[in-house]
C-alpha positions as CSV (number, residue, x, y, z in Angstrom):
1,X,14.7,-45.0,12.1
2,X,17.1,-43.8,9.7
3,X,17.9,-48.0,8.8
4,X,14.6,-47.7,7.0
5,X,15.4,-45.3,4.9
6,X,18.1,-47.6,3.5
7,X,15.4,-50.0,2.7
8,X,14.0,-48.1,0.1
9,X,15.4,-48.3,-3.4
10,X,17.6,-45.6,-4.9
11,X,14.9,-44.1,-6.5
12,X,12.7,-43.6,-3.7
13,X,15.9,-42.4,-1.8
14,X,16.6,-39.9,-4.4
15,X,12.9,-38.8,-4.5
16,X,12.9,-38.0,-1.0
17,X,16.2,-36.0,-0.8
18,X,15.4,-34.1,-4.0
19,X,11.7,-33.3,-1.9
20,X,13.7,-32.4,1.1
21,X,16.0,-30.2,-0.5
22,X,13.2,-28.4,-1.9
23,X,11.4,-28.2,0.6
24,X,14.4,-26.4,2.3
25,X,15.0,-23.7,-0.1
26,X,11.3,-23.4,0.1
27,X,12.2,-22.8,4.0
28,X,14.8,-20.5,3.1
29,X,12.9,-18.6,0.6
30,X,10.2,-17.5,2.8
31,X,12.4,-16.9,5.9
32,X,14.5,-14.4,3.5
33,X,13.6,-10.8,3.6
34,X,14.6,-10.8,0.0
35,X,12.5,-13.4,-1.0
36,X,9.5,-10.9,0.7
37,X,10.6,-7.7,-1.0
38,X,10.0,-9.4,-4.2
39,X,6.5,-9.9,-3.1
40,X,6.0,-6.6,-1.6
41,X,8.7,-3.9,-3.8
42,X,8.7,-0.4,-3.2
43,X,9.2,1.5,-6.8
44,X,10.1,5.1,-7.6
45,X,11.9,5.4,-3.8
46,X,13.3,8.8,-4.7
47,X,10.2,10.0,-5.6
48,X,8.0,9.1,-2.6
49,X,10.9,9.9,-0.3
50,X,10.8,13.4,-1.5
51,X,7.4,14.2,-1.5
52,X,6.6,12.3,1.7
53,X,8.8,14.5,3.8
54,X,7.6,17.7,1.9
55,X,4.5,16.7,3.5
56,X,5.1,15.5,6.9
57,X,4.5,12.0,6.0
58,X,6.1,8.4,6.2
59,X,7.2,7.0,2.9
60,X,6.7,3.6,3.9
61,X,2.5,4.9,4.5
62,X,2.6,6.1,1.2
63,X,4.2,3.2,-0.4
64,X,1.8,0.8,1.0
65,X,-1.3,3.1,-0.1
66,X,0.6,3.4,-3.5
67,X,0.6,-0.1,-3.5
68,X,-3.4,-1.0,-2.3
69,X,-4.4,1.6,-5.0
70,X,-2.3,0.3,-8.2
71,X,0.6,-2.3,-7.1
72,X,2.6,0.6,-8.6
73,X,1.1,0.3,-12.4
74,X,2.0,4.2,-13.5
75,X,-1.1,4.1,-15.8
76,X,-3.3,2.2,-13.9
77,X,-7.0,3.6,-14.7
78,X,-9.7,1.9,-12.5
79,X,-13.3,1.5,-13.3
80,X,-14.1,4.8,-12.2
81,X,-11.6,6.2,-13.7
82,X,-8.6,7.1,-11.1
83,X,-5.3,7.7,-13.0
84,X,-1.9,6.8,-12.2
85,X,0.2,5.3,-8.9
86,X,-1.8,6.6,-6.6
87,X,-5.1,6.7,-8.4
88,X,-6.6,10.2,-8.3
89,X,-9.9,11.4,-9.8
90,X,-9.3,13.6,-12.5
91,X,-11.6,16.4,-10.7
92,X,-9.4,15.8,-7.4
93,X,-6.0,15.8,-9.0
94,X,-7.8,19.4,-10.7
95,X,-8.6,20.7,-6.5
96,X,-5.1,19.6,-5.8
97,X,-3.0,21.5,-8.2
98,X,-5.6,24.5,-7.4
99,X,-5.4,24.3,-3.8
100,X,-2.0,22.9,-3.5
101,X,-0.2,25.5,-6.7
102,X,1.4,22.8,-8.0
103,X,1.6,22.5,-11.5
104,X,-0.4,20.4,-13.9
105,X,-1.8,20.6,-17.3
106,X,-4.9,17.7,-17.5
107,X,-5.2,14.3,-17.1
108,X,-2.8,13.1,-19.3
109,X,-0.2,13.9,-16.5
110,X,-1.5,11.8,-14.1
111,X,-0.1,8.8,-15.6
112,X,3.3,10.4,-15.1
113,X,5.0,9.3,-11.4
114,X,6.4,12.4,-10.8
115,X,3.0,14.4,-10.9
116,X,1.1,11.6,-10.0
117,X,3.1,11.4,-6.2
118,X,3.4,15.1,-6.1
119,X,-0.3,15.5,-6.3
120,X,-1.4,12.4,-4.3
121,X,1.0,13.1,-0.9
122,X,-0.3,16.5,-1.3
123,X,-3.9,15.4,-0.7
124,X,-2.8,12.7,1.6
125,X,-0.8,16.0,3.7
126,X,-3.9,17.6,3.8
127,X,-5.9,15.0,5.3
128,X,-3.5,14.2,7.5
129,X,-4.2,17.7,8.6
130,X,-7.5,17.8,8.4
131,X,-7.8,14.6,11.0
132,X,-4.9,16.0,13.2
133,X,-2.4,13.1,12.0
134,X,-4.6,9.9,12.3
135,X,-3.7,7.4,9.7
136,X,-6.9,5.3,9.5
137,X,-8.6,8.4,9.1
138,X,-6.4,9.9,6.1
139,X,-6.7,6.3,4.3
140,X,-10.5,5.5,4.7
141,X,-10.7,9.2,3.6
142,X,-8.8,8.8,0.7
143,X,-10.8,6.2,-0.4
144,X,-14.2,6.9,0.5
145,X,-14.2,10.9,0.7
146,X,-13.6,13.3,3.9
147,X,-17.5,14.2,3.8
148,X,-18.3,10.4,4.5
149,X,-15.8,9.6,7.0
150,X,-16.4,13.1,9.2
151,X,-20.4,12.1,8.8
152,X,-18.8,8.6,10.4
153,X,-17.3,10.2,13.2
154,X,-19.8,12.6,14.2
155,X,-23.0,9.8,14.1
156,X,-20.4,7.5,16.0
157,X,-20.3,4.7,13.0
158,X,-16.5,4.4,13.7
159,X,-14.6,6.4,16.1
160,X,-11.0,5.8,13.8
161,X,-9.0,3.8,15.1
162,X,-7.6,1.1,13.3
163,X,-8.3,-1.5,15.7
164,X,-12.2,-0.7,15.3
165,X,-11.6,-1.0,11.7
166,X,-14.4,-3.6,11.5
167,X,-17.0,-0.8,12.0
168,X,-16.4,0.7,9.0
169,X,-20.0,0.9,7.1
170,X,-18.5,0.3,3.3
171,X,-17.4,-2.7,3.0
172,X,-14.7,-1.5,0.6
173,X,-13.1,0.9,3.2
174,X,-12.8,-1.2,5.6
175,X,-11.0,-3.6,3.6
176,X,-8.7,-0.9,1.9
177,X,-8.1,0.5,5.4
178,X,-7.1,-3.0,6.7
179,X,-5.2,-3.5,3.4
180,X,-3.4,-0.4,3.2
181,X,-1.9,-1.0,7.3
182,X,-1.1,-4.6,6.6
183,X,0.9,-3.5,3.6
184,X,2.4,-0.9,5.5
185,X,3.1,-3.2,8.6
186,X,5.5,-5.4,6.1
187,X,6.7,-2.1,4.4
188,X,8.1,-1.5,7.9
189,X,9.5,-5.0,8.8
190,X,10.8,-5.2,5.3
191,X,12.3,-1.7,4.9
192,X,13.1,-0.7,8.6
193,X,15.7,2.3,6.9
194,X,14.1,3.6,4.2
């Protein structure tokens, strides 16, 4: 077997190793945890850290739905119009700071990480309160509104668990929802200590 190889000219020889070689590192690459955490970074650690534990949440959650809403642009404004990291309505991030007395002066701000996080794991704290800690329900409800997903639970739609995910009626919920606890399945493979 390997007598054939010696057959071939240099050139071909050379061609194969340089293949082989890449195809290697290619194997190495992808078997690093390094070479994921490049694909998958978490930004502004301190930041989420902090306001995740204020509100009884894990960073890694809020780091993956950081990075479903914006990939962690700061000034990220979508087509309707959600600001910043974590992509808040200007009329929510307005009920946040009301509800939540946290300190904000106006859109402008939301572009800012440190407001931006402070005001979004506050909202995400009070769903999580408001659907007695279920994750699913806190991120379909971030995305598609409390009113809609309750109105989902009572008619029996979905009953909230992620597993039943697929019963979600808006097609874009149920893909951010599945989005959101993929991300944050690698954010916990990837991160196990953060």
């Amino acid at each position: 077997m390997g007598g054939g190889l010696w057959k071939l000219s240099p050139r071909a020889r050379r061609r194969i190793l340089i293949v082989s070689l890449l195809l290697g590192l290619i194997l190495l690459m992808v078997s690093s945890d390094w070479f994921w955490r490049m694909l998958y970074p978490i930004e502004h650690e301190p930041l989420i850290r902090a306001a995740a534990h204020e509100h009884g949440l894990d960073p890694l959650f809020v780091s993956a739905l950081i990075r479903v809403e914006s990939k962690f642009q700061e000034e990220d404004v979508s087509h309707v119009g959600a600001v910043g990291l974590m992509q808040l309505m200007p009329e929510t991030a307005e009920w946040i700071a009301k509800e939540g007395r946290i300190p904000y002066n106006g859109e402008a701000e939301l572009a800012q990480p440190p407001i931006n996080i402070r005001l979004g794991t506050w909202y995400l704290g009070y769903l999580k309160q408001q659907f007695n800690g279920n994750l699913p329900l806190v991120a379909a409800s971030y995305n598609a509104g409390q009113g809609r997903v309750s109105r989902w639970l009572k008619s029996g739609v979905w009953d909230g668990q992620l597993d039943t995910s697929e019963q979600i009626p808006v097609g874009e919920t149920r893909h951010y929802v599945q989005r959101v606890f993929y991300t944050y399945d690698r954010y916990k493979e990837l991160y196990p200590n953060f």
